[in-house]
Steps between C-alpha positions, in 0.01 A plus 500: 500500500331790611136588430464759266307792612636400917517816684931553499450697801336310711793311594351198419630211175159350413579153309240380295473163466412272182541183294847509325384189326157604415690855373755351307230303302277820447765682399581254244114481348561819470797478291319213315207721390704786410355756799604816448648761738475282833571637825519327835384676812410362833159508621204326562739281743713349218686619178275627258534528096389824369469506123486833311386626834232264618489273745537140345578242733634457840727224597392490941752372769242198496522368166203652313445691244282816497412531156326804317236382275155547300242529710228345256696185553557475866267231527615252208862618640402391853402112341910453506702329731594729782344823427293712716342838513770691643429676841676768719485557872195232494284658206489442152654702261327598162432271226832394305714370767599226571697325739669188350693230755741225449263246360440813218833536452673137470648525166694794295187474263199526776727834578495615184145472398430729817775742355322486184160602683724800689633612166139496295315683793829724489487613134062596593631732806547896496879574637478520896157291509467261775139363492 
């Protein structure tokens, strides 16, 4: 697979690496909850879910999950197993990410209720808004 937005004339295939597990079971939340146009892209070093253009959730090539979520409840969100404020290139990023790991992400249902955070911060978000 090759990233999108890779430079085709560079000469270079850049593979980006994720969590086919970890995907597979996003992708099906999302199913589950009835997200609307999804789109995968690769970025953020995984496979990431847009939904009606946002950013959602990122499945990373080491089994977390990046998820997008409310920033008013970071910190009752951070009380769960395996979550932590997400960071990038050694710094925080804003409030309402979150990085979840395995121990977060043990059963279909612990995946879900983090696609269920995604999806409610999703429907608050202008198109194109990151955070």
């Amino acid at each position: 697979m090759v990233a999108e937005g890779a430079d085709p004339g560079d000469g270079e295939v850049r593979i980006m690496a994720y969590d086919k597990e970890l995907a597979d079971r996003v992708r099906a939340a999302l199913i589950a909850e009835g997200a609307a146009e999804v789109r995968e892209v690769n970025m953020f070093g995984g496979l990431s879910f847009m939904v009606r253009g946002k950013l959602a959730v990122t499945a990373d090539n080491a089994g977390r999950l990046m998820v997008r979520c409310d920033p008013g409840r970071l910190d009752e969100l951070l009380g769960r197993d395996g979550a932590a404020w997400a960071q990038m290139r050694g710094r925080r990023m804003s409030k309402g990410w979150i990085v979840v790991d395995a121990r977060g992400t043990r059963s279909d249902a612990a995946v879900r209720a983090w696609i269920q955070e995604a999806l409610a911060q999703n429907g608050k978000e202008r198109h194109g808004e990151l955070g």
